[in-house]
N, C-alpha and C positions, 0 to 999 in steps of 0.2 A: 351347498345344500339348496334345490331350490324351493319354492313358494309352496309350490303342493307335495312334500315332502312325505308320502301315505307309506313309504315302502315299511315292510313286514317283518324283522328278521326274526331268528331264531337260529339258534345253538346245540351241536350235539353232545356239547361237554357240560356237564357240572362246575362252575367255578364259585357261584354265588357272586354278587353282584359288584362288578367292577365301576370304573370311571373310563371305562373305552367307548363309550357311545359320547361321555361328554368330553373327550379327548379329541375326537373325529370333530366336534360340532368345534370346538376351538379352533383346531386345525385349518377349517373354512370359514373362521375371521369370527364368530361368533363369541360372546363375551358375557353373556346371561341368562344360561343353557338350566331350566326350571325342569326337572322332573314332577310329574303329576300323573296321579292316578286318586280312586276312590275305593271310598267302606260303604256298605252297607244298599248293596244291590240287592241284594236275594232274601233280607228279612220282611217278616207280616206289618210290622208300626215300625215307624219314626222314619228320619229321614234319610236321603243319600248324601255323605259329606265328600267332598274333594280337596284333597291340597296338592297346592303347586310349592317345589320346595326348589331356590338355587342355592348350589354348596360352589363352595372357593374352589379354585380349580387345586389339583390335587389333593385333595381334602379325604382323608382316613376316618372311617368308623368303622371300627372292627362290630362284627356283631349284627350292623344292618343288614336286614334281608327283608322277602317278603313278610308281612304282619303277620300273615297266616302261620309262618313257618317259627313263629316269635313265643314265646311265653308272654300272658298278660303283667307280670313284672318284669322281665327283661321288658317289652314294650314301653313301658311304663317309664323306666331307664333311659332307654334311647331317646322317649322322645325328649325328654330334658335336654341330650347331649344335644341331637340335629336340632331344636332351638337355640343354643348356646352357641353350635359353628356356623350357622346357615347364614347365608350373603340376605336370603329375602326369603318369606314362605307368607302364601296367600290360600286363605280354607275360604271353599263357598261350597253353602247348605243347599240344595232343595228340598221341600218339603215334602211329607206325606200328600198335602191336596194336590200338588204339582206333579206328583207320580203317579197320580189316579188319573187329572187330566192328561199330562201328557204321554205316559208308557214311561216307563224306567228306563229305558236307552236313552231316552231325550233328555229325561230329568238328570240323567249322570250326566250329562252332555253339559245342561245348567248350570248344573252345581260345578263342573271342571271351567267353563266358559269365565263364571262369577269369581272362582278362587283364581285364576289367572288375573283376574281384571285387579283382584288384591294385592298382589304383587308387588312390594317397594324395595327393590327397583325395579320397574319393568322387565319382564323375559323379552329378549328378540330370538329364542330357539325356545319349541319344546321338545321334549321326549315323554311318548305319555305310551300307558301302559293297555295296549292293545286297543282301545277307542278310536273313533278315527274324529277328527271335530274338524265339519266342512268351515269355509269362510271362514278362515282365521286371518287376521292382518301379521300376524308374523310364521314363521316356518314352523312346521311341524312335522315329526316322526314318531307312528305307530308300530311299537314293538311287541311281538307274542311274547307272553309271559316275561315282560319287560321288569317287572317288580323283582326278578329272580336274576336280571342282567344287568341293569344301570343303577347304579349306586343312589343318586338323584330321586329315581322312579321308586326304590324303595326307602328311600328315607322320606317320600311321601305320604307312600303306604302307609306307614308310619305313624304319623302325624294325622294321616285323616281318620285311621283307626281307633286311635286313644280320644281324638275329638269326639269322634262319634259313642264311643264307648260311653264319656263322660256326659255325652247328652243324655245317652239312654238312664246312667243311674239316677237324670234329675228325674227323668220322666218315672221313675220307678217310686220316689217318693209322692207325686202326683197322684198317680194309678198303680198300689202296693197290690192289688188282687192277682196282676199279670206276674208278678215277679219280673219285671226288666232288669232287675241287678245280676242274676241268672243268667237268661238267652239273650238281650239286648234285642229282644223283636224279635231272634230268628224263629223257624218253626220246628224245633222243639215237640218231645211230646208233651212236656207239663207245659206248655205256651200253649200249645193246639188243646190241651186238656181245660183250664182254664177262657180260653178263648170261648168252647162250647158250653162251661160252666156260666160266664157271666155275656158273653157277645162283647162284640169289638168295643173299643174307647174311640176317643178322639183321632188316638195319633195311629191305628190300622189303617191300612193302605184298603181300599177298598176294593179295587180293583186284583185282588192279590187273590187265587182260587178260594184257601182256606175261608179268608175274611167272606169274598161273595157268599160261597155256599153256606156260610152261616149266617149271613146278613140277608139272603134270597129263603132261606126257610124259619128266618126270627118271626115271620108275621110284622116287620116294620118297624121292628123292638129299640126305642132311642137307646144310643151309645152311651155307656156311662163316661159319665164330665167327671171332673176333679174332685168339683164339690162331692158329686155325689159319690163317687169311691170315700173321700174323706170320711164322710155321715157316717156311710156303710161301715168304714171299718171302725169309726169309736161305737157304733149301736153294737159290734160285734166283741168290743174289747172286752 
């Protein structure tokens, strides 16, 4: 496998997600082969989480798959299991301000860069799920819809989904007016509904259309803070 390892694959069969991509990386002497991917690209608030997950070499979870393809309790489930077998799993966050500075591509790029760097033991291979992350010091392989192939890449998924899930419900008791227990950020009609009811909070992405376009015709309108959601809802209880 070499250095700039970018190639692409994809499959025309349905199997759900095997140990053949970190089978291959063994194969060429590799010994620390971390699947990684991320949650929460395409929501209005909170942040992008990433986890990089290595499992034992022939290592069984029935049941892993893409997160998407998961129930929020089976999810829930798994992730207990792949922290219970995992060799090493590293989660790194970017922020909402870091998604507005730098475009969501780049920030998922951080946030995957960060949860590698978490790593104990160190990866010397990735496989990561369709990203491509230039200038990396060890090999990488970018797979389409890699979450639905490599076992590793989705017991990521995984992992970075339920993290991020549990950050949204803290943020929900913070800012109870959005309901994040709900959509977790995404754009929702009761989120977009609420959203033009009260205007963005802290943790909306600003640069995200929904948020602009309501943040460009508020008239300048400050975001509600913690406190002030708090206030707001005992003056309403």
């Amino acid at each position: 496998m070499s250095r700039a390892l970018s190639t692409v694959a994809s499959r025309g069969r349905i199997v759900g997600p095997t140990d053949e991509f970190e089978l291959e990386a063994r194969r060429r002497g590799y010994r620390c082969i971390a699947g990684l991917d991320e949650a929460g690209r395409g929501p209005l608030a909170g942040p992008v989480v990433a986890a990089a997950v290595i499992l034992p070499s022939r290592c069984r979870l029935v049941g892993v798959n893409d997160s998407k393809q998961v129930s929020e309790t089976e999810r829930t489930r798994l992730y207990d299991v792949i922290v219970g077998r995992a060799r090493g799993i590293g989660v790194g966050i970017a922020t909402e301000q870091e998604i507005d500075r730098l475009n969501i591509l780049e920030a998922t790029r951080l946030a995957m860069r960060r949860a590698v760097a978490a790593l104990i033991p160190p990866a010397d291979c990735l496989l990561i799920d369709a990203v491509a992350l230039p200038d990396l010091a060890i090999p990488s392989r970018s797979i389409i819809k890699g979450d639905t192939l490599s076992l590793s890449i989705a017991a990521a998924s995984i992992v970075a989904k339920v993290t991020r899930d549990r950050m949204m419900v803290a943020y929900h008791w913070a800012y109870p007016h959005y309901n994040f227990l709900s959509h977790k950020g995404y754009g929702t009609k009761e989120h977009l509904q609420r959203l033009v009811q009260y205007g963005p909070c802290a943790i909306h992405r600003r640069t995200f259309a929904p948020v602009a376009q309501i943040v460009s015709g508020s008239g300048g309108r400050r975001p509600l803070t913690h406190i002030g959601l708090c206030e707001s809802s005992r003056m309403n209880q």
